[in-house]
N, C-alpha and C positions, 0 to 999 in steps of 0.2 A: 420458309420463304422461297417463294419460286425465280429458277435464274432471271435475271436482269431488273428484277422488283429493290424499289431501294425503300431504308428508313430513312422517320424525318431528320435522323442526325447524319448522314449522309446527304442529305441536301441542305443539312446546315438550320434546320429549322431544330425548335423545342421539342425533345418528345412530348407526347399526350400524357397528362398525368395521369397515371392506374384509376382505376375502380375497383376497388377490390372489396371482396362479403367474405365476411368468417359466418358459418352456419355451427350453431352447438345445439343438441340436442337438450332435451332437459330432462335428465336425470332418465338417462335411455332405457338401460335395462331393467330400472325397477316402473319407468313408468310403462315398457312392454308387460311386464307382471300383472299390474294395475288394469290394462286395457284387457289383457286375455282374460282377468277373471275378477270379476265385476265386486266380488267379496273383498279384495283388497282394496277396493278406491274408500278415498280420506284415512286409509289407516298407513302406520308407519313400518315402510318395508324395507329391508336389506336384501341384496342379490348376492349369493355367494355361501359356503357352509358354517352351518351353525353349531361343530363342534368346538372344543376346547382348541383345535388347531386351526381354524375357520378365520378368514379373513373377509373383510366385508368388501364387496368388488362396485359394488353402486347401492345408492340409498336414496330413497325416495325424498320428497322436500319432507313431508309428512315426520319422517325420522331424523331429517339433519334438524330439524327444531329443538330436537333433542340432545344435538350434538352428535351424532352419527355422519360419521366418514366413509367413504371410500379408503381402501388400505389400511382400515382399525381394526383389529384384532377383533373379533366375532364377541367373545366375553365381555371386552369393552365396552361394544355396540349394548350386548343385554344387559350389560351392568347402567348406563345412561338411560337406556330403553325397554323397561320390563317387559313392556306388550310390544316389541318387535315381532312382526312376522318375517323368517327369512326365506327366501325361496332359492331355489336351487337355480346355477344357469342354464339358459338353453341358448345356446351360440349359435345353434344351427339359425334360429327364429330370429336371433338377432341379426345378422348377416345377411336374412333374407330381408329383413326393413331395409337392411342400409342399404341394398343395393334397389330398391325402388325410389330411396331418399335421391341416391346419388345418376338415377337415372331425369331425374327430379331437375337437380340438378344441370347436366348435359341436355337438355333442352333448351337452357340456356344460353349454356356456353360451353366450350373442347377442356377449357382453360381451368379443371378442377384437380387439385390438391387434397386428396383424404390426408386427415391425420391418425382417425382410428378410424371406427364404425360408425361413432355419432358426431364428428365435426368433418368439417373442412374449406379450405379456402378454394373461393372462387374468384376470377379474373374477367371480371365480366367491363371491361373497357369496349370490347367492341362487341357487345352482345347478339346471338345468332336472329333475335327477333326485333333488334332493332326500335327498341325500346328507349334504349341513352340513360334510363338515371338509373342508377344503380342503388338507389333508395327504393324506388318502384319496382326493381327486381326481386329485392330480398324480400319486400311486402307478397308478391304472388309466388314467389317459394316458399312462404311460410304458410303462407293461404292454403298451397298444393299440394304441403307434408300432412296439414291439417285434415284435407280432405281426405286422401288416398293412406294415409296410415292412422289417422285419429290419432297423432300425437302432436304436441307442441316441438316447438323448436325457437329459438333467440337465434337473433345474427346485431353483426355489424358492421356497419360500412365506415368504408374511409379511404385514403388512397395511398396505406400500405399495408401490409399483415399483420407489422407488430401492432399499429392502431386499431384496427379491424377484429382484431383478437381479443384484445384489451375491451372494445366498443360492445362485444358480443354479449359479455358477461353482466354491463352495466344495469340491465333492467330485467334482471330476470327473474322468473320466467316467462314466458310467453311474450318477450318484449323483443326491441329494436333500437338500439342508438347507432347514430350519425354523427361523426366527426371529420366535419370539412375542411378542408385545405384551409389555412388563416388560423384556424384552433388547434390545431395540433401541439406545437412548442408550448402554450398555457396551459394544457391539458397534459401532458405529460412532467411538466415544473411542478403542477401539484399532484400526481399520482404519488401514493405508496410508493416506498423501493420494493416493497415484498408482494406488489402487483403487476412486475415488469417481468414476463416472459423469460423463463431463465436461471429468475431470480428464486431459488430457495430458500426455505426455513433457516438453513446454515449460515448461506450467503448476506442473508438478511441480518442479522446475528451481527456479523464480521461489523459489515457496513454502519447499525445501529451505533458501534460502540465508535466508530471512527467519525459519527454525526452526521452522515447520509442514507437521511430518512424519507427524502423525498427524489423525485427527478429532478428538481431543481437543484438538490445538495450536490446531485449525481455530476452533473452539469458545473459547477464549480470545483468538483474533484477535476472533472476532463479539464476544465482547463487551467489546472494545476497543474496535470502531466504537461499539457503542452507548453507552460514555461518553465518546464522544470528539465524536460526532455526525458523522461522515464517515469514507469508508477512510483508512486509517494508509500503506497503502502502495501508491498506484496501479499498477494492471496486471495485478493477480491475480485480477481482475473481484471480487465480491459475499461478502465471505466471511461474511455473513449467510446469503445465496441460500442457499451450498452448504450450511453447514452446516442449515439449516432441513429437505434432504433427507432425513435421519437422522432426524425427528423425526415427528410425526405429520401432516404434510399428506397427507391421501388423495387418491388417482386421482381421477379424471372418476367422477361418477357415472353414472350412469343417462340417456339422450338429452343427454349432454354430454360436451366435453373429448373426447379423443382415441380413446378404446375406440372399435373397431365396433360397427355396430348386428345388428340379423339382414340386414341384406341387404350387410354386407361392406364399407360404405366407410367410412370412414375421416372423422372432423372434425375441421379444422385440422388433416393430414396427407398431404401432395403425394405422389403416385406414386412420388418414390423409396422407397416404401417398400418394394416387390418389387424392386428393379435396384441393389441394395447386391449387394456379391459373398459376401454371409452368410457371410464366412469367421468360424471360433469364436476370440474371443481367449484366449488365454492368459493364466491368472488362477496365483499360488500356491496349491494346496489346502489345505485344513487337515487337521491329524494325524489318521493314517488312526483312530487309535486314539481319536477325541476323537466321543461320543455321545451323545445323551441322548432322554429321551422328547418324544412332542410332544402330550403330551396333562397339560402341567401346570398350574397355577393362573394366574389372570390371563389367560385367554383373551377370544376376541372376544366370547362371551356378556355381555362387561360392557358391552359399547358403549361405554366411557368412551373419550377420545382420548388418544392415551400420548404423552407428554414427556417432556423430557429429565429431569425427577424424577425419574420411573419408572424403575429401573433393577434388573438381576436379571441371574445371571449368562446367559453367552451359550452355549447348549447346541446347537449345529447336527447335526440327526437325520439318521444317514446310511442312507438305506434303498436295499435293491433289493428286487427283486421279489417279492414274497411278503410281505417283510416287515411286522410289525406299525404296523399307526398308526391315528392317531384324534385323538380329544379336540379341543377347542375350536376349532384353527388345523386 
């Protein structure tokens, strides 16, 4: 921010609520296998060694049918998948996508966040082209990756990361949902606890046996603590923290917090950001048949900040290419 420029909360006004897109690749490195060598497509590929000590680093959709992970032990993978073909990495290849993707990307907007090679958040509230919905953004980045790398990509909007992340995964592959300001707190009450960012196989576990199975359970724990005045049940770290995810805390703004800036690095974020094995996890989608618009009332022109009050049903907009969108998000 340049001297004598003020924000709106310095003048006392609302800030703008975020825009923010989570881009995930799908299923990156076995679908770069796939694309270099035309013999692998529709068959079910692992990336990573196929020895008895081989770990399987990404798998194609074609193999997680079968049950095939990211992080399974290579045996595993063959033992569920006899006809697995595995292929070896090439990091080099893959590093060179990501940085067309993420260049992709910065056309956009300064305001990008890797998280590996095949995701990342972007901050596209005041976008460089002057576009405004950030539903229509993530449509022509996904159109863009399509074109110039011949691969797919999923994203999701909404107006913060943890929604945005969560949104990404909803229709995939090759999909798009939208979660607007007003749906957020109903959408997250009925999410999984073991879909919440964070949230691990273990942690999950903890929670299961304590009967918070949902964001909504989640959400009754918080405010337990808060008339309790401490957690109810150590070990399950913050059940404040998590659930506060769900609600209206925004991103980093502007030369702060974690987004990059235009020149690429990262604040408060250590170079694991690129040398994660950006394998895509595996989420439940939602019914193929479950749509709606993303251009309805209670958008970010309000700037108000949405809370768990605020509630509306939860309509996740499933687009491909071409398809229509707009309106506020």
């Amino acid at each position: 921010m340049s001297e004598g420029e003020t924000t709106p909360e310095d003048r006392g006004e609302a800030p703008p609520t975020r825009k923010i897109i989570h881009v995930d690749m799908d299923a990156f490195f076995a679908s770069v296998e796939q694309r270099d060598n035309p013999e692998l497509r529709g068959k079910p590929v692992a990336v990573g060694g196929s020895s008895g000590r081989g770990v399987v680093a990404a798998a194609s959709y074609e193999a997680r049918k079968f049950g095939v992970r990211s992080a399974m032990p290579s045996v595993t993978a063959r033992r569920l998948c006899p006809d697995l073909v595995f292929c070896k990495s090439r990091f080099d290849v893959y590093r060179e996508v990501s940085q067309q993707i993420r260049a992709i990307f910065r056309h956009h907007t300064d305001l990008v966040e890797p998280l590996s090679l095949d995701e990342a958040y972007l901050d596209v509230t005041e976008d460089k082209l002057g576009i405004g919905s950030a539903t229509r953004i993530a449509e022509l980045i996904r159109q863009e990756i399509r074109a110039k790398t011949r691969l797919t990509a999923s994203a999701g909007v909404s107006y913060n990361k943890f929604l945005a992340k969560i949104a990404s995964d909803q229709n995939k592959p090759d999909g798009l949902c939208v979660i607007r300001p007003g749906e957020g707190a109903r959408f997250v009450a009925e999410l999984p606890i073991r879909r919440f960012h964070g949230v691990g196989p273990k942690g999950a576990e903890k929670m299961a046996r304590l009967g918070i199975e949902t964001g909504g359970d989640l959400r009754a724990q918080a405010q337990g603590v808060d008339q309790a005045g401490g957690p109810e049940h150590p070990g399950i770290g913050d059940p404040q923290q998590t659930c506060r995810q769900g609600r209206s805390a925004p991103p980093a703004r502007r030369g702060a917090g974690r987004l990059h800036g235009a020149g690429g690095d990262p604040v408060g974020m250590g170079a694991r950001g690129d040398q994660r094995d950006g394998a895509v996890r595996r989420r439940p989608p939602c019914r193929r048949g479950q749509s709606g618009r993303a251009d309805g009332g209670g958008g970010l022109a309000s700037g108000r900040p949405i809370g768990a009050g605020q509630i509306g049903p939860c309509q996740p907009w499933q687009g491909r290419a071409g398809g229509a969108c707009g309106g506020a998000l």
